[in-house]
MARVORO-585506 format. One record per atom (N, C-alpha, C): chain; atom name; z, x, y. Coordinates in steps of 0.05 Angstrom, whole numbers, m for minus. Layout:
// residues N
 cadena atomo      Z      X      Y
      A    CA      Z      X      Y
...
END
This chain:
// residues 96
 cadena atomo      Z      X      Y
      A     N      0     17    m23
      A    CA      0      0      0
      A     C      0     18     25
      A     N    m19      9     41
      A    CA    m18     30     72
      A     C     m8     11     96
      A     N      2     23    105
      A    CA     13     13    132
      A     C     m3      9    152
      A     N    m16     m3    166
      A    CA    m37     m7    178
      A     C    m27      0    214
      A     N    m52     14    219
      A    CA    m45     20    245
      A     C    m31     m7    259
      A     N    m16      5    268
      A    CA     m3    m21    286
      A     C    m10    m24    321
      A     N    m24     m6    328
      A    CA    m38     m6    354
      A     C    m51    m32    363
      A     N    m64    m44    336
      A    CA    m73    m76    337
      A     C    m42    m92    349
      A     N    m31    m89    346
      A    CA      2   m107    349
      A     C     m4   m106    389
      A     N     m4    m86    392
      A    CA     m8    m78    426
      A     C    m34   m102    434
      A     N    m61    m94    414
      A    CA    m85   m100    426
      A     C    m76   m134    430
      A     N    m66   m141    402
      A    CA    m64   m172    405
      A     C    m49   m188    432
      A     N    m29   m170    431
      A    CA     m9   m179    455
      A     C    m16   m180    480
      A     N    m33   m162    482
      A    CA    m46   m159    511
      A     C    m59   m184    514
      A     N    m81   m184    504
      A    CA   m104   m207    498
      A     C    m93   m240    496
      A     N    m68   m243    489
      A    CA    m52   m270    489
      A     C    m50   m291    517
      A     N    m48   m303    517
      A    CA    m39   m321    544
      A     C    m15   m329    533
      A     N     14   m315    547
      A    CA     32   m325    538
      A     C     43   m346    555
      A     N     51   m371    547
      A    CA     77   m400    548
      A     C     98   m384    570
      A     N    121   m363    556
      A    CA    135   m352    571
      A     C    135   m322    561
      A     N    148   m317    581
      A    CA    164   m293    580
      A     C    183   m286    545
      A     N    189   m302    539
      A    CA    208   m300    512
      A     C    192   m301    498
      A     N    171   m316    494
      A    CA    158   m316    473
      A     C    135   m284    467
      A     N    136   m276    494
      A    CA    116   m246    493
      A     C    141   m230    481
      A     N    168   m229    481
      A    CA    185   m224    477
      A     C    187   m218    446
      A     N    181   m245    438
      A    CA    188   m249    404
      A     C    163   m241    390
      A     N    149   m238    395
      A    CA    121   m225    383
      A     C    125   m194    383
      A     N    131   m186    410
      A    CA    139   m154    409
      A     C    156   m156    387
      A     N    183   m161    388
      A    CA    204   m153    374
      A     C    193   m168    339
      A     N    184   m186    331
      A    CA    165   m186    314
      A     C    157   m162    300
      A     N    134   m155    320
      A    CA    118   m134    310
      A     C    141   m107    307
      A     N    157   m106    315
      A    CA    173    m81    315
      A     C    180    m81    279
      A     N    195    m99    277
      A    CA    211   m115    258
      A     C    193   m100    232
      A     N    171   m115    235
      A    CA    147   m115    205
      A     C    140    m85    208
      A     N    139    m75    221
      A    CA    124    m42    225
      A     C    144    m29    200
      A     N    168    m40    216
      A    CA    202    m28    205
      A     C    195    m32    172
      A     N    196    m50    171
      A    CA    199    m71    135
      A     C    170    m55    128
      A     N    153    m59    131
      A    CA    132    m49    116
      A     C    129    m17    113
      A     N    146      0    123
      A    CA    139     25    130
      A     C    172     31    102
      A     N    187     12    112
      A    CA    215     21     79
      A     C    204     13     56
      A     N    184    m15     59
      A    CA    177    m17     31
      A     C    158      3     20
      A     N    136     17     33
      A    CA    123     41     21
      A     C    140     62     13
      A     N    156     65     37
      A    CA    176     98     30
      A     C    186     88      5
      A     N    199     62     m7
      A    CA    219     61    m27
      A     C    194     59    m48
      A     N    162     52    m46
      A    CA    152     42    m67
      A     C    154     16    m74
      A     N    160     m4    m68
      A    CA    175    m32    m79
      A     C    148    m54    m71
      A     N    141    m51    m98
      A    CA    114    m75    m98
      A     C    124   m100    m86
      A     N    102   m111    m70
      A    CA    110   m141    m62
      A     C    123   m160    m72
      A     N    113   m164   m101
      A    CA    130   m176   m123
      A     C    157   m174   m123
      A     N    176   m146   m133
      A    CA    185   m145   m129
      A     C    205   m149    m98
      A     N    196   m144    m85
      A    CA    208   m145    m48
      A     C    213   m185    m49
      A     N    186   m198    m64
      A    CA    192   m219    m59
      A     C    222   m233    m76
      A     N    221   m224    m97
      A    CA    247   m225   m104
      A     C    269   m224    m96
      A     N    269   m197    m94
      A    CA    302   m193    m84
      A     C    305   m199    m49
      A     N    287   m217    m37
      A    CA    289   m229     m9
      A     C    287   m252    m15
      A     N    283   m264    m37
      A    CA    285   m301    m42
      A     C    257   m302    m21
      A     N    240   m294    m20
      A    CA    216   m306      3
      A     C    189   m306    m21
      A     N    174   m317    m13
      A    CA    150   m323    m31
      A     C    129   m294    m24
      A     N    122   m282    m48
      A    CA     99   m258    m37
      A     C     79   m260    m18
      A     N     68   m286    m17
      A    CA     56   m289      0
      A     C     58   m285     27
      A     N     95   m281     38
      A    CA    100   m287     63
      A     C    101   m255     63
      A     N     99   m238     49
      A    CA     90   m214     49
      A     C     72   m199     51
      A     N     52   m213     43
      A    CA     31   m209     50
      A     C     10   m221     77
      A     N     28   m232     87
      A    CA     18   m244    108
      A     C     36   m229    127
      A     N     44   m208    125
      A    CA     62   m189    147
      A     C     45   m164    158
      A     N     21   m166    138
      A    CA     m2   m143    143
      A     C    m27   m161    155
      A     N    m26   m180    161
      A    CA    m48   m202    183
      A     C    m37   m198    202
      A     N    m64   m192    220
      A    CA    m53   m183    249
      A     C    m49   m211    275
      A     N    m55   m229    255
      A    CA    m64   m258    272
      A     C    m28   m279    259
      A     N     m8   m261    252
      A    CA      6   m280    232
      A     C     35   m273    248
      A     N     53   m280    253
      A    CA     76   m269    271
      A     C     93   m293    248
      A     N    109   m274    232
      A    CA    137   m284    214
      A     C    146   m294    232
      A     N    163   m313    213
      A    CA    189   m319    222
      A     C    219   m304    219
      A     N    232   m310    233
      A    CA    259   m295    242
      A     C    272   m288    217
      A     N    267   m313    202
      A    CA    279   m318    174
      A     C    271   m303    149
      A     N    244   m304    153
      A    CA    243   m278    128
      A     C    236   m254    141
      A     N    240   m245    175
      A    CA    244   m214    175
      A     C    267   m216    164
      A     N    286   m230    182
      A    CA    319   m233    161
      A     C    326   m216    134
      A     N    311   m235    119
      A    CA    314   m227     91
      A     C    299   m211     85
      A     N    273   m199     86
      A    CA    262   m173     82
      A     C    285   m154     90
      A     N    294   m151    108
      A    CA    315   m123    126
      A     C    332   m127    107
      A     N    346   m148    101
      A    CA    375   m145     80
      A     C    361   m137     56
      A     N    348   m145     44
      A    CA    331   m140     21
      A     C    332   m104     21
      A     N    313    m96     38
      A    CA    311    m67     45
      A     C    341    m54     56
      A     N    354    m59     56
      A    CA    375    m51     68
      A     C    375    m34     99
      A     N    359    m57    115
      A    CA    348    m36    133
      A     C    369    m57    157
      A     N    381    m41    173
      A    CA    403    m35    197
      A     C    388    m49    235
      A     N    403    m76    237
      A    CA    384    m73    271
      A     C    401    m75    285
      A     N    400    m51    299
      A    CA    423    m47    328
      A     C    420    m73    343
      A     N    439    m77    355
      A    CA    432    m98    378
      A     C    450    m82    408
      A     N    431    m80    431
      A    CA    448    m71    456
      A     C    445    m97    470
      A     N    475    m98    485
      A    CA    472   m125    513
      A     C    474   m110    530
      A     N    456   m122    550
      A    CA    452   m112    569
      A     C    464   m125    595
      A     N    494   m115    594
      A    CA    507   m128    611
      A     C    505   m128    642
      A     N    482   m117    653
      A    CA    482   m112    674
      A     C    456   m132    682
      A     N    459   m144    702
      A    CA    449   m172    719
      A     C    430   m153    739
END
């Protein structure tokens, strides 16, 4: 499995007419997300099949993480990251 340039993630976003602000938001952080998950499932080796398993998500929704037209949901980055055992900082940004 190759990790596909993700420079497309940029091209798409640009090219969008975004609703708001949050929502250009959640596409970035999206795309961050899947770069993350797809780049531990190569290092570990862990066929889709498998990954779909041990995340309770259907392979399919895995395979639809390498479509550049497809933005997951929150819920199975969710569970891909726990699945992978993979860590997301969170900073607040308490300053106004």
């Amino acid at each position: 499995m190759e990790v596909k340039s993700h420079k497309r993630w940029a091209e798409i976003k640009e090219s969008l007419n975004y609703a708001s602000e949050v929502r250009k938001k959640m596409i970035s952080l999206s795309a961050k997300l899947t770069v993350a998950i797809l780049r531990k499932q190569e290092d570990e080796g862990i066929s889709n099949k498998d990954l779909a398993l041990k995340a309770q998500v259907s392979e399919v929704s895995i395979i639809k993480l390498t479509e550049n037209d497809n933005v997951p949901s929150i819920e199975v980055l969710i569970k891909l990251m726990l699945a992978l055992d993979i860590e997301l900082e969170i900073n607040l940004n308490t300053q106004k």
